[in-house]
N, CA, C and O atoms as a GROMACS GRO file, in nm:
protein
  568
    1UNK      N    1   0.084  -0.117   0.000
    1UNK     CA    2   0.000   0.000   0.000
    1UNK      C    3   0.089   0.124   0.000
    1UNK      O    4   0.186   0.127   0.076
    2UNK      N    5   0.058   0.241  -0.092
    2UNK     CA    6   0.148   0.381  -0.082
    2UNK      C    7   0.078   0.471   0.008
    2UNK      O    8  -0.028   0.489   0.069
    3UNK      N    9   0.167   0.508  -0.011
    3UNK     CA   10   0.132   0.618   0.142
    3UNK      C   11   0.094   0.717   0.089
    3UNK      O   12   0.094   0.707  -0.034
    4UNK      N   13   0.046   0.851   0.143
    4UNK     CA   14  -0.006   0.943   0.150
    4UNK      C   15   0.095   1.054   0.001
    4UNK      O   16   0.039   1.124  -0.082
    5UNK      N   17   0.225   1.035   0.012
    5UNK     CA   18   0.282   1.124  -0.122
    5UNK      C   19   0.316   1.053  -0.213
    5UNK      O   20   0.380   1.106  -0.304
    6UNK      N   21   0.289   0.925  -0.219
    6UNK     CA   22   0.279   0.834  -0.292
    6UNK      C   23   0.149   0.836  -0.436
    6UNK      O   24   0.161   0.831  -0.559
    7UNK      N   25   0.033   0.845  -0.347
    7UNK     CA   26  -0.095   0.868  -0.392
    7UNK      C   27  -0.136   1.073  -0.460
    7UNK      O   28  -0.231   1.123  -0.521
    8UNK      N   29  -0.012   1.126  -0.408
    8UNK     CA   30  -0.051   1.299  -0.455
    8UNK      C   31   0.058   1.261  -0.572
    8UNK      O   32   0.037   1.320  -0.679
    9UNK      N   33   0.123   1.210  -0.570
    9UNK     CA   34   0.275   1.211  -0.703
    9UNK      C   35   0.145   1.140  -0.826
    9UNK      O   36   0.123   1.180  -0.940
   10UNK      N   37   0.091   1.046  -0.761
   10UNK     CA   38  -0.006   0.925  -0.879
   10UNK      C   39  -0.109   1.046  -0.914
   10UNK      O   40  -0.149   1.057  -1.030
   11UNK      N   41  -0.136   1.105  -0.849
   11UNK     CA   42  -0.284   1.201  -0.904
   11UNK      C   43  -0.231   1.317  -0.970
   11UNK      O   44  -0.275   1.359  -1.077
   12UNK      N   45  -0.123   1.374  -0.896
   12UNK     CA   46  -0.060   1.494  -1.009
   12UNK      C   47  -0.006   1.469  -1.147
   12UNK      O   48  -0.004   1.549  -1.241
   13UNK      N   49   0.048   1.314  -1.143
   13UNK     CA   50   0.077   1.238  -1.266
   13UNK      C   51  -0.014   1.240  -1.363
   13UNK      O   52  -0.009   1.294  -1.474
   14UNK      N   53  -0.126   1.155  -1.298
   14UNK     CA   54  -0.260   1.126  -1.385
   14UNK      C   55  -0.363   1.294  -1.427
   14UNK      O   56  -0.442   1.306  -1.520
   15UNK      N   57  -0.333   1.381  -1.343
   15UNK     CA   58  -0.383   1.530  -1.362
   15UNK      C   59  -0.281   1.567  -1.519
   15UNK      O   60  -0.338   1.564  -1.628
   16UNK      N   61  -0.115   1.602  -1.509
   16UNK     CA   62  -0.076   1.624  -1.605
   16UNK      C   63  -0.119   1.577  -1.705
   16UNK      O   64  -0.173   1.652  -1.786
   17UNK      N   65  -0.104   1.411  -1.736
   17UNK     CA   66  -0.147   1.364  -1.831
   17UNK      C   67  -0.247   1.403  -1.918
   17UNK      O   68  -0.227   1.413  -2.039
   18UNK      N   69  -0.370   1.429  -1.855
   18UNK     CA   70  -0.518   1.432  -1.871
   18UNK      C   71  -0.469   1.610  -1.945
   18UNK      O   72  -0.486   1.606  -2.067
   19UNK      N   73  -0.441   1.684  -1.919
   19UNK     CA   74  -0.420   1.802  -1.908
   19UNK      C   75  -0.357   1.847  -2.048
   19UNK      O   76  -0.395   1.938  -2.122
   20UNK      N   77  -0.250   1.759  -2.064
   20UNK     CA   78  -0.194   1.739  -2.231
   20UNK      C   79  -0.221   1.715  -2.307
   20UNK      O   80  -0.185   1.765  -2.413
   21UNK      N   81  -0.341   1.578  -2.287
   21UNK     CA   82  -0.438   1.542  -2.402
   21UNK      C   83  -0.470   1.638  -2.428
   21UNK      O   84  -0.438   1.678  -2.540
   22UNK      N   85  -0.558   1.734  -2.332
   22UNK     CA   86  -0.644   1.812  -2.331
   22UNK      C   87  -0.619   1.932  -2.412
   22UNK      O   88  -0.712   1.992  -2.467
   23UNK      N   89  -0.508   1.966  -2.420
   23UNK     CA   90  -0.456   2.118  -2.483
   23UNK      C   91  -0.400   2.060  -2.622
   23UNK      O   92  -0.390   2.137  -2.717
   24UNK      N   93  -0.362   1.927  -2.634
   24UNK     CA   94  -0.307   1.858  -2.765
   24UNK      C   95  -0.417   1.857  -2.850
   24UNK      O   96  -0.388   1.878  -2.968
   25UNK      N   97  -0.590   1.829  -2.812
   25UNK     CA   98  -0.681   1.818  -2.855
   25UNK      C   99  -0.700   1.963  -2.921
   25UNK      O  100  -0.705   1.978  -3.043
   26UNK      N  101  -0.708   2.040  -2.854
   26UNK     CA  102  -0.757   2.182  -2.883
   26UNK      C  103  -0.623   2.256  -2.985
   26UNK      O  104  -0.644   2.364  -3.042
   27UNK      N  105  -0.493   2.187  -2.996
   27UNK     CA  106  -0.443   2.230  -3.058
   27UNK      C  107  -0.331   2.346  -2.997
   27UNK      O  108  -0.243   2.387  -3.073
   28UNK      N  109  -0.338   2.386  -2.886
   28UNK     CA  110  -0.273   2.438  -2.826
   28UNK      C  111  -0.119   2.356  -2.754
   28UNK      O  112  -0.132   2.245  -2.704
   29UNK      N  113   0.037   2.433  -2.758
   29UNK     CA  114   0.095   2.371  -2.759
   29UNK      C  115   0.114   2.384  -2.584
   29UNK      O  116   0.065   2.481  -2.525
   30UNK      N  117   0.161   2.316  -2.537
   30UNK     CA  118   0.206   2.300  -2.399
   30UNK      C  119   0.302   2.453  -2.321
   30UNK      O  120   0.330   2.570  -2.350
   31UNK      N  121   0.313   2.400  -2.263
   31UNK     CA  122   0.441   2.515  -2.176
   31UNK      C  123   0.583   2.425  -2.194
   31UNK      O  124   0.684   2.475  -2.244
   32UNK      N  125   0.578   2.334  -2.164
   32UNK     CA  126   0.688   2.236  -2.156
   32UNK      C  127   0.680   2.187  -2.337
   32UNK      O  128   0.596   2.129  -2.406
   33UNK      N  129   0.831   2.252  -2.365
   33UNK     CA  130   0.884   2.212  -2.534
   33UNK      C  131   0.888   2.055  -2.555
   33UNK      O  132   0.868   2.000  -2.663
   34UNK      N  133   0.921   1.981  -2.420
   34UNK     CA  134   0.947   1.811  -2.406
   34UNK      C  135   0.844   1.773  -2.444
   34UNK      O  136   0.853   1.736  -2.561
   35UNK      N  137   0.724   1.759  -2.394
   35UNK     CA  138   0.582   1.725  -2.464
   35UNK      C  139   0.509   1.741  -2.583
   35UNK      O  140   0.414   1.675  -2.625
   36UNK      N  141   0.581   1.859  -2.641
   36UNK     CA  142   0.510   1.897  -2.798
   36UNK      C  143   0.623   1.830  -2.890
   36UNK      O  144   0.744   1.820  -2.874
   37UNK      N  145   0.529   1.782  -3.004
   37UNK     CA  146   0.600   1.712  -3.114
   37UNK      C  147   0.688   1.817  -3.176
   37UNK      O  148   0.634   1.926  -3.191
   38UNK      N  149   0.826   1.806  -3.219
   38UNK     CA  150   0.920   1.889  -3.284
   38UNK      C  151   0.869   1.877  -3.406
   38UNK      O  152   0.876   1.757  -3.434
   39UNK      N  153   0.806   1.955  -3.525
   39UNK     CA  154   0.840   1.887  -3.736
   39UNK      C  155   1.001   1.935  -3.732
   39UNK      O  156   1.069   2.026  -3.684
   40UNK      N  157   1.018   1.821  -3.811
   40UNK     CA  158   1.188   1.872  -3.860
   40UNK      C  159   1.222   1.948  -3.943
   40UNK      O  160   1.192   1.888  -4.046
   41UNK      N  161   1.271   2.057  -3.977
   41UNK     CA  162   1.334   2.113  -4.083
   41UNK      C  163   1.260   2.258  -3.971
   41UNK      O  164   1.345   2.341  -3.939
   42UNK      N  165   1.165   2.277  -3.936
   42UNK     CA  166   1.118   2.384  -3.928
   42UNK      C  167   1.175   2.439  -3.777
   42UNK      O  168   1.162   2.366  -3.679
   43UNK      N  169   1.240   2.578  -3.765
   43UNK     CA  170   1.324   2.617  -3.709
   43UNK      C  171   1.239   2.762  -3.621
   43UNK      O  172   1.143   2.797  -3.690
   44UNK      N  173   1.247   2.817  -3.539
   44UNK     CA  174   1.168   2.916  -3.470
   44UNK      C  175   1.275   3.021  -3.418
   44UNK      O  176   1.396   3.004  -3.432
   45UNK      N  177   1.240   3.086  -3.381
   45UNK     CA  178   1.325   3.190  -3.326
   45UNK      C  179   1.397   3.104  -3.196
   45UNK      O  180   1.517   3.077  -3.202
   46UNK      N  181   1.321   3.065  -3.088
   46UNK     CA  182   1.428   3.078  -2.982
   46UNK      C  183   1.471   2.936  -3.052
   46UNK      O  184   1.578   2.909  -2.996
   47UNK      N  185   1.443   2.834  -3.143
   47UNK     CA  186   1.576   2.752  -3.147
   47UNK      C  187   1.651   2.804  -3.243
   47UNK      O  188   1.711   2.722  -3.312
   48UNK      N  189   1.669   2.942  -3.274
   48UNK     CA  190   1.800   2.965  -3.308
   48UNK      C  191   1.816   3.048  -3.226
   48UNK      O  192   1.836   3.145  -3.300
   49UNK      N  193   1.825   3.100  -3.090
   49UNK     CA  194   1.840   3.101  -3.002
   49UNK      C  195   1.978   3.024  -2.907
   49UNK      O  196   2.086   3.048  -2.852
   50UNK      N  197   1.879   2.915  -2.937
   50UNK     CA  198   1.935   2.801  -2.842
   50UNK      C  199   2.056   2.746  -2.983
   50UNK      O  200   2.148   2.680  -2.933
   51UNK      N  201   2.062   2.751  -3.046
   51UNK     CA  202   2.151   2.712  -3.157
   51UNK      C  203   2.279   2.790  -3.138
   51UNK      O  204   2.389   2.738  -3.153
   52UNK      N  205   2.258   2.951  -3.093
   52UNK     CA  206   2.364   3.040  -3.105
   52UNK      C  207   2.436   2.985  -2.969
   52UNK      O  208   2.549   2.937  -2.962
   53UNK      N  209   2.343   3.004  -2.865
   53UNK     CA  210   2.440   2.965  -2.720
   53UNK      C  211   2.466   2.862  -2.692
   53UNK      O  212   2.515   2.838  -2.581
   54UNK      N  213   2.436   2.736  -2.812
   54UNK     CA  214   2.510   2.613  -2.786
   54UNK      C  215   2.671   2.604  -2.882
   54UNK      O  216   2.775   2.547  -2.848
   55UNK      N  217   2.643   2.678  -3.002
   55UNK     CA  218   2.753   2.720  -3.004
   55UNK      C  219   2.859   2.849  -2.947
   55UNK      O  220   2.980   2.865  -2.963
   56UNK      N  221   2.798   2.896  -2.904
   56UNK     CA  222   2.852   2.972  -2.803
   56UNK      C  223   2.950   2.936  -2.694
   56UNK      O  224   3.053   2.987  -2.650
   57UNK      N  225   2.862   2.805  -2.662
   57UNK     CA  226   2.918   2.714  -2.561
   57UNK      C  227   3.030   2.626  -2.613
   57UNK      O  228   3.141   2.625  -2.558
   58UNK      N  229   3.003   2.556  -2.716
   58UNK     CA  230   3.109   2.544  -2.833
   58UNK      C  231   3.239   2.631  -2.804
   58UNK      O  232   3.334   2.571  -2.754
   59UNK      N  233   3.250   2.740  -2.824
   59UNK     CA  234   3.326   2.834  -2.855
   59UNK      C  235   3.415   2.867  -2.719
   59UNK      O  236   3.538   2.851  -2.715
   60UNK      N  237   3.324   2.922  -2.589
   60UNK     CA  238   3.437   2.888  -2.502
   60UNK      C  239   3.479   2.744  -2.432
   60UNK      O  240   3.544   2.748  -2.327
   61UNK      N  241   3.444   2.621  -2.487
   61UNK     CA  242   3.540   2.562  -2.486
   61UNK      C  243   3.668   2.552  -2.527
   61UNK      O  244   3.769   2.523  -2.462
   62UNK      N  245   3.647   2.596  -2.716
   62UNK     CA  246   3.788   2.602  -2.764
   62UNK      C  247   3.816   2.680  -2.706
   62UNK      O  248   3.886   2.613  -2.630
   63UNK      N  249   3.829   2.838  -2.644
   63UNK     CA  250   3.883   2.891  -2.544
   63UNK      C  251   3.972   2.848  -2.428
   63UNK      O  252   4.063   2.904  -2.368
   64UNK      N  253   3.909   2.724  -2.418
   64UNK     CA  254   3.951   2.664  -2.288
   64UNK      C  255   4.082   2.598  -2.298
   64UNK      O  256   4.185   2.613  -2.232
   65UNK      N  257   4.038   2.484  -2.451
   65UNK     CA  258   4.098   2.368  -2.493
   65UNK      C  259   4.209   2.396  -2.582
   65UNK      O  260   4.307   2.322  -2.589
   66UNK      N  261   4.191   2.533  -2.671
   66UNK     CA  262   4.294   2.565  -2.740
   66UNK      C  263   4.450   2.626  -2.676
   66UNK      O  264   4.558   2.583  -2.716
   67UNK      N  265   4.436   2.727  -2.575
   67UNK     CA  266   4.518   2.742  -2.497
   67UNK      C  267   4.632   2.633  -2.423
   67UNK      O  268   4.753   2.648  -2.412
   68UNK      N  269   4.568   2.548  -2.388
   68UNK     CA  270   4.577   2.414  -2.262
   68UNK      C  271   4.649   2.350  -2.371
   68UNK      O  272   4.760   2.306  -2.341
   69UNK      N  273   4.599   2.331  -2.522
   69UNK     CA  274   4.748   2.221  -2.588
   69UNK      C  275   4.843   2.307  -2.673
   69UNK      O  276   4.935   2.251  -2.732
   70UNK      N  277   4.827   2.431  -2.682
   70UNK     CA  278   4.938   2.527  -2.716
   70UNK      C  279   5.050   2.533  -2.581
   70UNK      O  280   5.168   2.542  -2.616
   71UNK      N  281   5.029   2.531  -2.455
   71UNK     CA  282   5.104   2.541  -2.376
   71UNK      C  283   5.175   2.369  -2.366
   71UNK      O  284   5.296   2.350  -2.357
   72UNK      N  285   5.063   2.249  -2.369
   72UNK     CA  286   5.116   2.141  -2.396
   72UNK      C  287   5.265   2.138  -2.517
   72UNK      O  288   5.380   2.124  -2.476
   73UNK      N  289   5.245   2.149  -2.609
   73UNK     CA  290   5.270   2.170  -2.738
   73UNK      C  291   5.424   2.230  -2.660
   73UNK      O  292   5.518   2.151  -2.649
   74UNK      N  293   5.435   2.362  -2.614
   74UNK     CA  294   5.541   2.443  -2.611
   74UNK      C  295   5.603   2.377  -2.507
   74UNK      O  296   5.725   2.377  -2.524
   75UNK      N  297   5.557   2.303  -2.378
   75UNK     CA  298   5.636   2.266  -2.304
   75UNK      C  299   5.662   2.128  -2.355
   75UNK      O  300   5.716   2.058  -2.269
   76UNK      N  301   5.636   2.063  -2.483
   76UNK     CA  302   5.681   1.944  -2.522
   76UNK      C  303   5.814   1.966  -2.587
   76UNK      O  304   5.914   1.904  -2.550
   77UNK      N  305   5.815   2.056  -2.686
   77UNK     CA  306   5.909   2.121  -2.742
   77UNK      C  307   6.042   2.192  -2.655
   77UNK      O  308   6.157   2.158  -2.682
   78UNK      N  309   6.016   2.277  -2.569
   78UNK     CA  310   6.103   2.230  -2.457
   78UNK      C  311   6.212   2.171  -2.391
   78UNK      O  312   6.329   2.193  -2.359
   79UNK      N  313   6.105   2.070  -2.384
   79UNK     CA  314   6.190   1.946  -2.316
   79UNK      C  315   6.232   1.890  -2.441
   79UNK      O  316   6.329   1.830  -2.395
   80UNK      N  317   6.237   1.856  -2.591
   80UNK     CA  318   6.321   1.822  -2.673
   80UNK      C  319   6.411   1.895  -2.747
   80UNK      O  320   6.496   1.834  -2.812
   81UNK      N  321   6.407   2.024  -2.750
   81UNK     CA  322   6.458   2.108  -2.777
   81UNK      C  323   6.595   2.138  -2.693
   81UNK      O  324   6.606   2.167  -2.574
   82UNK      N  325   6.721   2.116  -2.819
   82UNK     CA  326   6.872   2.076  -2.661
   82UNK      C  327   6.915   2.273  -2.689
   82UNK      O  328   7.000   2.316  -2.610
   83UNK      N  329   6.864   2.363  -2.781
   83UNK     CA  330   6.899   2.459  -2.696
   83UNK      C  331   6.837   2.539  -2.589
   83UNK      O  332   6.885   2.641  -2.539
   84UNK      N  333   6.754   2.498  -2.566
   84UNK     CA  334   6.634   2.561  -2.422
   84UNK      C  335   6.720   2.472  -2.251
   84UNK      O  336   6.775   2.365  -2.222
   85UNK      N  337   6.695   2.561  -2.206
   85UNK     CA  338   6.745   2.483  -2.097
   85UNK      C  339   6.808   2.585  -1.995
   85UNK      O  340   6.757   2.693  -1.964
   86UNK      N  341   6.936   2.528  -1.943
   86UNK     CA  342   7.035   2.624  -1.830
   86UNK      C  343   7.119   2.698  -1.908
   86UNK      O  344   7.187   2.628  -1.983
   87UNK      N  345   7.136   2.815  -1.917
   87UNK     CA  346   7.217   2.925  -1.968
   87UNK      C  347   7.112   2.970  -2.110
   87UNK      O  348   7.165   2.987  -2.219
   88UNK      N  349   6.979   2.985  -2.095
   88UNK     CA  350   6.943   3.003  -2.206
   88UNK      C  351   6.897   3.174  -2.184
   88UNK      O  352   6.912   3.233  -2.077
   89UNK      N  353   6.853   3.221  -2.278
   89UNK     CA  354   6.806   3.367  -2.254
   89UNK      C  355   6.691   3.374  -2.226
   89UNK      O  356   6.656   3.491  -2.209
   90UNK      N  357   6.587   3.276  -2.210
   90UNK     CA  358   6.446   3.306  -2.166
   90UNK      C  359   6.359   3.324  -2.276
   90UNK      O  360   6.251   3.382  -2.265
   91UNK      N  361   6.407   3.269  -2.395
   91UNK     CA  362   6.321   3.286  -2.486
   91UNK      C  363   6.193   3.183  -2.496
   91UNK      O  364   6.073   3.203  -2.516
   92UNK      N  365   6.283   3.046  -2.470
   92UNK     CA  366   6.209   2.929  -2.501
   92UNK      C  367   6.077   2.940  -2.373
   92UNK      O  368   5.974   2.874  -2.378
   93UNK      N  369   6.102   3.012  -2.292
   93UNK     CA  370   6.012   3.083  -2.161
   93UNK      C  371   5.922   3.117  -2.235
   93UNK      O  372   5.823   3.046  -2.249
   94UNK      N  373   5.940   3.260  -2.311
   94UNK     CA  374   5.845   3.350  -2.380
   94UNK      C  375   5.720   3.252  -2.420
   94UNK      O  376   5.602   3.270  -2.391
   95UNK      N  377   5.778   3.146  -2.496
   95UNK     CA  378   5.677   3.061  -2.614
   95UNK      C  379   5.558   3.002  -2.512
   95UNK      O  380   5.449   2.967  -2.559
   96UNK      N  381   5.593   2.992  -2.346
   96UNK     CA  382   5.494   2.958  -2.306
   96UNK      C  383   5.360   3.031  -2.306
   96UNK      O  384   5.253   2.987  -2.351
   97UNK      N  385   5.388   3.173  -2.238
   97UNK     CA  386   5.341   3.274  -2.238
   97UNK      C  387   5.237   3.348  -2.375
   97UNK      O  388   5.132   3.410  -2.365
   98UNK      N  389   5.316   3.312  -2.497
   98UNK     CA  390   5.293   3.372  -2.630
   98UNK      C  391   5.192   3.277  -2.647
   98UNK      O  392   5.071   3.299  -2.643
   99UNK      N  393   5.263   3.143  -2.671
   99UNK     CA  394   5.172   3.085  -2.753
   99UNK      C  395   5.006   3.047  -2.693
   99UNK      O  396   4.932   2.998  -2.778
  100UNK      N  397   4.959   3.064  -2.582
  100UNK     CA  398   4.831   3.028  -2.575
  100UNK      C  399   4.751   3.201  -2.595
  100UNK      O  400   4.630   3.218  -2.605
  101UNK      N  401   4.806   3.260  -2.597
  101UNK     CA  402   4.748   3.384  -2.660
  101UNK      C  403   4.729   3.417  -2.760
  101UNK      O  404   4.633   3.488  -2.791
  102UNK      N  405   4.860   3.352  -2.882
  102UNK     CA  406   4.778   3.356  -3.002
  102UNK      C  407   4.715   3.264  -3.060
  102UNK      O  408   4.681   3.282  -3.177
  103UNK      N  409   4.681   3.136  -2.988
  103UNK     CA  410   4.585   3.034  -3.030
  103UNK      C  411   4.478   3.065  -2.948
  103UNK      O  412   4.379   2.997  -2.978
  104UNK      N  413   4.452   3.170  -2.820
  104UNK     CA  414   4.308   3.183  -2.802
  104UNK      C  415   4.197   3.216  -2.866
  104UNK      O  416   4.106   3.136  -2.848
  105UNK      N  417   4.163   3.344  -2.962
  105UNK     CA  418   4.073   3.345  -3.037
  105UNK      C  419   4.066   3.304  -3.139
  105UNK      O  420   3.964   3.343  -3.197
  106UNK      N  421   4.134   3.229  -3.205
  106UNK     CA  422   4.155   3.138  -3.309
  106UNK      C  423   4.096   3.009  -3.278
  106UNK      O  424   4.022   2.957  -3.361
  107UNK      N  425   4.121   2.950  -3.165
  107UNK     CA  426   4.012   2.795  -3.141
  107UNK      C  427   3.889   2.870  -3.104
  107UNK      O  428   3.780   2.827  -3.143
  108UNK      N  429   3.894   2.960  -3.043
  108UNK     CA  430   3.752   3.029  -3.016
  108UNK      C  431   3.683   3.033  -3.129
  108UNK      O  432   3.577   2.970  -3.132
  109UNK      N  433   3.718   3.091  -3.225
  109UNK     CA  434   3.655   3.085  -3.353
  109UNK      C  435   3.635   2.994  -3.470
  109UNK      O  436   3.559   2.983  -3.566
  110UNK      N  437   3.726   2.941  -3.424
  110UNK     CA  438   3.702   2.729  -3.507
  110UNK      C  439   3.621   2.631  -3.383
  110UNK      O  440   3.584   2.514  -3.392
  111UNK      N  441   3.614   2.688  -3.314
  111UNK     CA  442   3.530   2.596  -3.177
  111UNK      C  443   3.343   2.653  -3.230
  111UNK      O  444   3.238   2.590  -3.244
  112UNK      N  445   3.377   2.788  -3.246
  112UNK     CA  446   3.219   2.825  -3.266
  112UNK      C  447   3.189   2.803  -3.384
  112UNK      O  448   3.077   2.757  -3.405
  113UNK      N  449   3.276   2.827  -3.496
  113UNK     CA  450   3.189   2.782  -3.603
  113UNK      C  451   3.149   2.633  -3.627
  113UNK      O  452   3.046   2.588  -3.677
  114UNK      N  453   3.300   2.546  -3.558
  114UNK     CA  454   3.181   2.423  -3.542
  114UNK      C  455   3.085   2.397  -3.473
  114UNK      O  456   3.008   2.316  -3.526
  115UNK      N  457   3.054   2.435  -3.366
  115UNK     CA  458   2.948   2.421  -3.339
  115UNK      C  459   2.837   2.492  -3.368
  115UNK      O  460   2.719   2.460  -3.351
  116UNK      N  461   2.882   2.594  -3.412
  116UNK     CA  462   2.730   2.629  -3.522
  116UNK      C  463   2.665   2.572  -3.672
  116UNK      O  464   2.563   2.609  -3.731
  117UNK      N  465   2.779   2.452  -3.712
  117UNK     CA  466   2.727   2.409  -3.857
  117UNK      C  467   2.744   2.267  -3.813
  117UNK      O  468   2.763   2.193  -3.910
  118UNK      N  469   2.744   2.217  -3.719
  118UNK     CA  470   2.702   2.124  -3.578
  118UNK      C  471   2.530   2.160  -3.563
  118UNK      O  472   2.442   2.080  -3.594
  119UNK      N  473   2.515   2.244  -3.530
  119UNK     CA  474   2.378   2.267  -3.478
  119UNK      C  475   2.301   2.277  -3.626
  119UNK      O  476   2.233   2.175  -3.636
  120UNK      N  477   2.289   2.336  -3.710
  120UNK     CA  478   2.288   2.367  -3.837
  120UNK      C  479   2.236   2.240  -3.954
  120UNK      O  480   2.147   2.234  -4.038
  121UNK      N  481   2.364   2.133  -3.897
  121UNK     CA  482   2.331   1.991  -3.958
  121UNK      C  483   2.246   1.948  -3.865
  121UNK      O  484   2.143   2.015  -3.869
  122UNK      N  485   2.244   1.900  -3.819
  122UNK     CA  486   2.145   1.870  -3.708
  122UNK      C  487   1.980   1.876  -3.775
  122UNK      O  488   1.908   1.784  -3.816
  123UNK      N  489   1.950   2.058  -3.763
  123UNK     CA  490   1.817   2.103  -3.768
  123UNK      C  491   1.815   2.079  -3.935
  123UNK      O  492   1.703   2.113  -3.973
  124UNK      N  493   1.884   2.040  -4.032
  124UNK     CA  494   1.849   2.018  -4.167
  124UNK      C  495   1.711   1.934  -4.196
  124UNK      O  496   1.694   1.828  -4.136
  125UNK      N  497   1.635   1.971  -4.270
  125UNK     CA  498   1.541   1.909  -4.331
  125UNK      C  499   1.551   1.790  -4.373
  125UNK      O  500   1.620   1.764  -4.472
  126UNK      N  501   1.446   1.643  -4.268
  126UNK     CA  502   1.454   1.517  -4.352
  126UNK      C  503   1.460   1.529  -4.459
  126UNK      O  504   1.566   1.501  -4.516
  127UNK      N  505   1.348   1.574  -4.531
  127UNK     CA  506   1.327   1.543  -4.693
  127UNK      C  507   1.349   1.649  -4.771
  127UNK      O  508   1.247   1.715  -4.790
  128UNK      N  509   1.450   1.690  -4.826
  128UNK     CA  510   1.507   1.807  -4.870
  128UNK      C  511   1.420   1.849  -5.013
  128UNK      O  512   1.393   1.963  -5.051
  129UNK      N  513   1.389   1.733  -5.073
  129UNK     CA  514   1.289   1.794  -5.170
  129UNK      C  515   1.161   1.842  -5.148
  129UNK      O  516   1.103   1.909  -5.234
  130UNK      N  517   1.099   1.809  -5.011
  130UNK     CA  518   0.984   1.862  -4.991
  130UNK      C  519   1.017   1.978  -4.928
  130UNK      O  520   0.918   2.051  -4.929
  131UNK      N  521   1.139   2.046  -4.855
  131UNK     CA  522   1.159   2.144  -4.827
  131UNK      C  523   1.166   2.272  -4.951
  131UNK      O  524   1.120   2.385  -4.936
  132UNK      N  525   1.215   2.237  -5.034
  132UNK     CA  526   1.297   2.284  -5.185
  132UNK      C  527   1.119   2.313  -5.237
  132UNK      O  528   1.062   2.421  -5.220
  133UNK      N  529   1.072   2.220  -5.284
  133UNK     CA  530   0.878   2.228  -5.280
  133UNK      C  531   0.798   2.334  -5.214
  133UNK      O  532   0.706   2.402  -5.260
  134UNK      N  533   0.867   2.334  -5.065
  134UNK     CA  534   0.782   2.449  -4.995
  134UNK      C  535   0.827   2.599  -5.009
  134UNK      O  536   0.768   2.703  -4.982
  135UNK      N  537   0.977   2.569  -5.071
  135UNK     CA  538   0.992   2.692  -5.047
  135UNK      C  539   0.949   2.775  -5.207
  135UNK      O  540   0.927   2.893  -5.236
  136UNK      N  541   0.954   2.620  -5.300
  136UNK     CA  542   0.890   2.720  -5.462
  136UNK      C  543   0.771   2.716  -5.475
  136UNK      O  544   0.714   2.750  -5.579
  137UNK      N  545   0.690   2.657  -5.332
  137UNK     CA  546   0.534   2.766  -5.313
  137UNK      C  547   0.488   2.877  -5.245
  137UNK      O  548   0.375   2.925  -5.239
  138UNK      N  549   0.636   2.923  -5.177
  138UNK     CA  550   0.628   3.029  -5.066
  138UNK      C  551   0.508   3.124  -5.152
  138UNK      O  552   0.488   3.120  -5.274
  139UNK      N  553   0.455   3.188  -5.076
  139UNK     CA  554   0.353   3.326  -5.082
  139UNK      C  555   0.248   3.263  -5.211
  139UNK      O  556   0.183   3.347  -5.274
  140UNK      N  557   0.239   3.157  -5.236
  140UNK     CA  558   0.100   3.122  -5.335
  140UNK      C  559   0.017   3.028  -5.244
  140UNK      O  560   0.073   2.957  -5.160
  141UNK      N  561  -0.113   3.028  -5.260
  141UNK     CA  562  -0.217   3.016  -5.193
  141UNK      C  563  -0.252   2.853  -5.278
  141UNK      O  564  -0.258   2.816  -5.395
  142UNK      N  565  -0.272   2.784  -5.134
  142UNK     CA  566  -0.285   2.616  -5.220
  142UNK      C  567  -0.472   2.597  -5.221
  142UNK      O  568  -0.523   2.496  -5.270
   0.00000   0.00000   0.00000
């Protein structure tokens, strides 16, 4: 036997449910995007929205990631490199310093554009000829 929040979780359950039919019937879409059917190809404002700040998000990663193996990179070189070392002038120093600065906005900007033609492929149209179709009926009346 369930107990007492056992039986309010089962009725708020069975309430939602009932509630979705209900607005699915009438045609109205939900509050919650999870419950309404996505069509593919067709794109709205906030999911390009959500397209920009996922590549966005994209982007300061390479921020993150591009830096982190430029400094890898320079301290590999380094250590194989036989004129860096004791009695050196501090150059092979510099390259630590330099180099994740000029690979920061550079992965930044290969980080975001992939992930914007990442997101891009993604939202492409299943059936590209019926897209191509809709768009050489745009503004005529069927």
């Amino acid at each position: 036997m369930t107990g007492l929040s056992g039986m309010i979780k089962a009725k708020a359950a069975s309430d939602g449910r009932r509630g979705l039919r209900r607005m699915l019937r009438r045609g109205k879409p939900p509050r919650d995007s999870i419950a309404w059917p996505r069509q593919p190809g067709v794109v709205g404002r906030s999911d390009m929205g959500r397209l920009f700040l996922k590549a966005l998000r994209t982007g300061l990663w390479g921020l993150l990631i591009g830096p982190l193996t430029a400094v890898t990179l320079v301290f590999g070189a380094m250590l194989f490199d036989p004129k860096c070392g004791a009695g050196d002038s501090g150059g092979c120093a510099m390259g630590v310093v330099t180099a994740p600065i000029a690979v920061a906005l550079p992965s930044f900007g290969l980080f975001f554009l992939g992930g914007l033609l990442h997101g891009l492929w993604q939202r492409r149209p299943a059936d590209p000829a019926a897209a191509i179709r809709r768009l050489r009926n745009w503004g005529r009346e069927e």
